[in-house]
VEXKE-792789 format. One record per residue: residue number from 0; x, y, z of N, C-alpha, C, O in turn. Coordinates in pm, whole numbers, padded with zeros to 5 digits. Example, Ala and Ser with C-alpha at 12.3 -4.5 7.8 and 13.67 -1.06 7.14 Angstrom:
// VEXKE-792789
{0 {01319 -00569 00780} {01230 -00450 00780} {01320 -00330 00780} {01424 -00332 00846}}
{1 {01285 -00225 00708} {01367 -00106 00714} {01290 00003 00787} {01341 00114 00804}}
***
This chain:
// VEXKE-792789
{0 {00085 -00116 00000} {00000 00000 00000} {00091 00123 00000} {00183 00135 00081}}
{1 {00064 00209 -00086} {00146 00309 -00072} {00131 00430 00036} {00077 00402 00144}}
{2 {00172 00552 00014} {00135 00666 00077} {00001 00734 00049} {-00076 00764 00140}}
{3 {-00016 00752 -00043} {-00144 00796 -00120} {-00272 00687 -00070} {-00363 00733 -00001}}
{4 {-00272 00572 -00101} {-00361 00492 -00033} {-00367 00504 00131} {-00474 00520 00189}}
{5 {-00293 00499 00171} {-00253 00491 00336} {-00352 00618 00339} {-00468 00588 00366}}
{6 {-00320 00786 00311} {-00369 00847 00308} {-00582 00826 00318} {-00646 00843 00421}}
{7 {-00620 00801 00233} {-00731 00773 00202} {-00809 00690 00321} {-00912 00735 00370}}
{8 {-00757 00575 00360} {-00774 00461 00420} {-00803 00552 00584} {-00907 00537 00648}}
{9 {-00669 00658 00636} {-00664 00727 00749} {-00793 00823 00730} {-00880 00813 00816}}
{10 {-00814 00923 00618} {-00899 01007 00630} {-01018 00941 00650} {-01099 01012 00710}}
{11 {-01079 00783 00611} {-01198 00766 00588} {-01199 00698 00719} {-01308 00644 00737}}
{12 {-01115 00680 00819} {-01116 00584 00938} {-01187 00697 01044} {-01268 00683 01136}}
{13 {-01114 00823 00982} {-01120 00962 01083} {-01312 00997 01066} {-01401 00995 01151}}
{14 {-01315 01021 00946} {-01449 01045 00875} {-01585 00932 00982} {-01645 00968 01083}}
{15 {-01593 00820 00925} {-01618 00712 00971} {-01639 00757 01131} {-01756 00779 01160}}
{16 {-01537 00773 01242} {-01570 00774 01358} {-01606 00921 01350} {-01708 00949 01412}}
{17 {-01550 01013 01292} {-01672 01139 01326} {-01821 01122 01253} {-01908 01206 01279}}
{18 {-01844 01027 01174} {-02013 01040 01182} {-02064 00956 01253} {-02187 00967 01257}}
{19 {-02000 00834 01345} {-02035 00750 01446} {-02042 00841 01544} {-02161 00871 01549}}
{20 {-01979 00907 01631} {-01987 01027 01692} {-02100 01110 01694} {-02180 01107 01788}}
{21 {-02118 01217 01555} {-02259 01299 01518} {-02400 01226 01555} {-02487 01272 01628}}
{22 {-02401 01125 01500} {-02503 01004 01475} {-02535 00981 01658} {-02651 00987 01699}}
{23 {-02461 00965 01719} {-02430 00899 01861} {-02527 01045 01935} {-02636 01047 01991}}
{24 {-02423 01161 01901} {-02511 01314 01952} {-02638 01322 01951} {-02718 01358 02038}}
{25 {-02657 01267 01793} {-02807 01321 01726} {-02898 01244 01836} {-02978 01309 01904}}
{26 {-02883 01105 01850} {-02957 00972 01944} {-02938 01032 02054} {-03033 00979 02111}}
{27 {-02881 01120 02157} {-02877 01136 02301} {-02987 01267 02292} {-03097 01277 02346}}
{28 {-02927 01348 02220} {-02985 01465 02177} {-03130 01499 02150} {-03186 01580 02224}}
{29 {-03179 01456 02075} {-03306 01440 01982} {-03355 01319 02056} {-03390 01323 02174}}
{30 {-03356 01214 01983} {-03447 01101 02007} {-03477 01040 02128} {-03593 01015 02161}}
{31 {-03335 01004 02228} {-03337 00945 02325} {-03371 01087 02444} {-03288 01164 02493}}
{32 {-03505 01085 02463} {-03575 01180 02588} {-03484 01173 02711} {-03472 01275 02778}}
{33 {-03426 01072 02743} {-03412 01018 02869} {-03349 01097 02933} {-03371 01164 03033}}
{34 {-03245 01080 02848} {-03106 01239 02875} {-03155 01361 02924} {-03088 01439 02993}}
{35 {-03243 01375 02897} {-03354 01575 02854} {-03375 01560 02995} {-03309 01629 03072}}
{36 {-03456 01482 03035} {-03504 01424 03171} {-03400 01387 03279} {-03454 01361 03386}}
{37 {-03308 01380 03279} {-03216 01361 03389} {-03127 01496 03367} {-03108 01568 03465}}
{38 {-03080 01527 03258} {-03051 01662 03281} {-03115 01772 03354} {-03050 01846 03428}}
{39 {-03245 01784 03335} {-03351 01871 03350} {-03338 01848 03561} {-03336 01945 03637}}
{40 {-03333 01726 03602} {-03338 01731 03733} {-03194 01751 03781} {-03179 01771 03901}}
{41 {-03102 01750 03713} {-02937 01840 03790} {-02954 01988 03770} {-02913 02067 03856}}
{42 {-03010 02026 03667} {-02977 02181 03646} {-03074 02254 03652} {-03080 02352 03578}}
{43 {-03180 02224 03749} {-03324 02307 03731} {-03398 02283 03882} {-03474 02187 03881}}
{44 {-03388 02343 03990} {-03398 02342 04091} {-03538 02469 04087} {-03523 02577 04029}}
{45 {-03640 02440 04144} {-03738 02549 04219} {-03789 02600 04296} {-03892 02541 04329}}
{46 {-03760 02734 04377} {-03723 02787 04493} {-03799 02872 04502} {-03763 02970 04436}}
{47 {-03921 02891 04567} {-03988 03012 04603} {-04003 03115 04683} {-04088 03119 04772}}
{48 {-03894 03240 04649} {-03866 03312 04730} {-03972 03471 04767} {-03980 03573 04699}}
{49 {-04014 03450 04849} {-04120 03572 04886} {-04024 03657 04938} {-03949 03638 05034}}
{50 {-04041 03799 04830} {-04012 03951 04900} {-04047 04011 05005} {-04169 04003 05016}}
{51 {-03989 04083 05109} {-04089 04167 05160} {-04130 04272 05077} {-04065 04294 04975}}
{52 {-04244 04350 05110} {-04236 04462 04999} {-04182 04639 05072} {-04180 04750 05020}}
{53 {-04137 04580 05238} {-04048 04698 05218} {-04125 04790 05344} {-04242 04752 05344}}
{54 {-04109 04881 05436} {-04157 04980 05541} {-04226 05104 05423} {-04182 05135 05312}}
{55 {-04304 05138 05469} {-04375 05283 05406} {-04370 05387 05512} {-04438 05381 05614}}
{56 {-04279 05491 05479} {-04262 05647 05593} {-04335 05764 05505} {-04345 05776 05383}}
{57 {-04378 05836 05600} {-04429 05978 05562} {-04318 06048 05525} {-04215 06005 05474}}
{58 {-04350 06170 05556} {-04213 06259 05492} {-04168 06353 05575} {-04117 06457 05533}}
{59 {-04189 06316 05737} {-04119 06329 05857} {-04044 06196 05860} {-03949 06238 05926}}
{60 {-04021 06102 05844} {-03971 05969 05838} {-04053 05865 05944} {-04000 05757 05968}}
{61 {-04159 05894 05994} {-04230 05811 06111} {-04305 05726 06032} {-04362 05765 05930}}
{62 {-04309 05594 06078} {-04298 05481 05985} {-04508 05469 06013} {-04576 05475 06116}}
{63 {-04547 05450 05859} {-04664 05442 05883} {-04726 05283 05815} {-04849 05277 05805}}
{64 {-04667 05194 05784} {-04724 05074 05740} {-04561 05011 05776} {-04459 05081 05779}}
{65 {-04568 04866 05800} {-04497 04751 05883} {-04513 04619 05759} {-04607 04609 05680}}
{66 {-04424 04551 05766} {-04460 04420 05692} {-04516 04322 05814} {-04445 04320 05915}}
{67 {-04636 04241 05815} {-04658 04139 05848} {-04660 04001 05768} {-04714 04011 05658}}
{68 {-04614 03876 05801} {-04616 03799 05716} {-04752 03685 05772} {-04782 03663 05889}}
{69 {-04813 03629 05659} {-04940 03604 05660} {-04946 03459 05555} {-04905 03447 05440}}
{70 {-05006 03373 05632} {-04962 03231 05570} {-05121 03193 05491} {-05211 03256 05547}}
{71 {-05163 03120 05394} {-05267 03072 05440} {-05242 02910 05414} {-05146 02852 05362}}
{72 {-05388 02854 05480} {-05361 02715 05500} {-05494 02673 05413} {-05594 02745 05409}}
{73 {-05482 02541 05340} {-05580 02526 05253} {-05593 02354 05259} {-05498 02287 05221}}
{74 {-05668 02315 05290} {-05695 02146 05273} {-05811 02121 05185} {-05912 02191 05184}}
{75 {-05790 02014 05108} {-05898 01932 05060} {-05938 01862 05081} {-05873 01759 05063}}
{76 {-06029 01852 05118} {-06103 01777 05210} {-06123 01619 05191} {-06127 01553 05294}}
{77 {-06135 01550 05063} {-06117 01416 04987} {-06012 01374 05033} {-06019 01255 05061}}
{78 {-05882 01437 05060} {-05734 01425 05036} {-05764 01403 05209} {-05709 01295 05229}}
{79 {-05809 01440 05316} {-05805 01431 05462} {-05846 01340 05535} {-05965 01307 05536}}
{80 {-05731 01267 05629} {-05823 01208 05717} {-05871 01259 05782} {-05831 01374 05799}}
{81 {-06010 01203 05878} {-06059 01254 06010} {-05974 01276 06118} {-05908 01179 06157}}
{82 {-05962 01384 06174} {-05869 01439 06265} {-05937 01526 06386} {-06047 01578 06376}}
{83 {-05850 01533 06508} {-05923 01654 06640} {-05922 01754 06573} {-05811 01781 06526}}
{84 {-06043 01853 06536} {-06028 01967 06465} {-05997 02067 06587} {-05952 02178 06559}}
{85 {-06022 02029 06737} {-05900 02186 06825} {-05792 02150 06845} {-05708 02237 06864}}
{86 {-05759 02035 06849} {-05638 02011 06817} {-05544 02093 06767} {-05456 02172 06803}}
{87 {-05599 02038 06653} {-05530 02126 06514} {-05547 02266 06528} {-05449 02333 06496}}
{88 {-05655 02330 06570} {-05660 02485 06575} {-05591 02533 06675} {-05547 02648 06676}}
{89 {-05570 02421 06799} {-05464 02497 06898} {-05302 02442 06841} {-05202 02493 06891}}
{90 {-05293 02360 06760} {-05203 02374 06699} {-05105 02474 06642} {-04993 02507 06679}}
{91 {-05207 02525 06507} {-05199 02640 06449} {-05221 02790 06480} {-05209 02886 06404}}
{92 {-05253 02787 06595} {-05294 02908 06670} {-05434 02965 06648} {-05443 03061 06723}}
{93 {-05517 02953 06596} {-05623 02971 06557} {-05764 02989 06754} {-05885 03008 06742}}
***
């Protein structure tokens, strides 16, 4: 085999594993979801951060509104077992 052949034989070996490669991308990429889906749970975290919205002053600086923070509580009722309902309200402060 000469140089010139040798040549040919190397470029198409190179060729060859770069479209085994592309081909390999395209399948993780595109077709195979799976990837999308396990990526999606390393790099995508959701955090719900509540602002305050801050003191309100007149224009002597004497402070006329306060932040209170204020929860609410919501059950469905299908979703509940039977439970002490003062219980629970002296629980929650209610």
């Amino acid at each position: 085999m000469d140089l010139d052949e040798r040549r040919w034989v190397l470029i198409g070996g190179v060729l060859l594993v770069a479209f085994i490669f592309i081909l390999r991308l395209f399948w993780i990429q595109v077709v195979d979801d799976r990837w999308k889906a396990e990526a999606a749970n390393i790099s995508e975290r959701k955090l719900t951060v509540f602002p305050s919205r801050g003191l309100i002053h007149d224009r002597h600086e004497r402070l006329l509104v306060t932040n209170t923070p204020v929860y609410d509580l919501m059950v469905v009722p299908r979703e509940v077992r039977p439970f002490d309902t003062t219980a629970f309200c002296q629980l929650i402060g209610i």
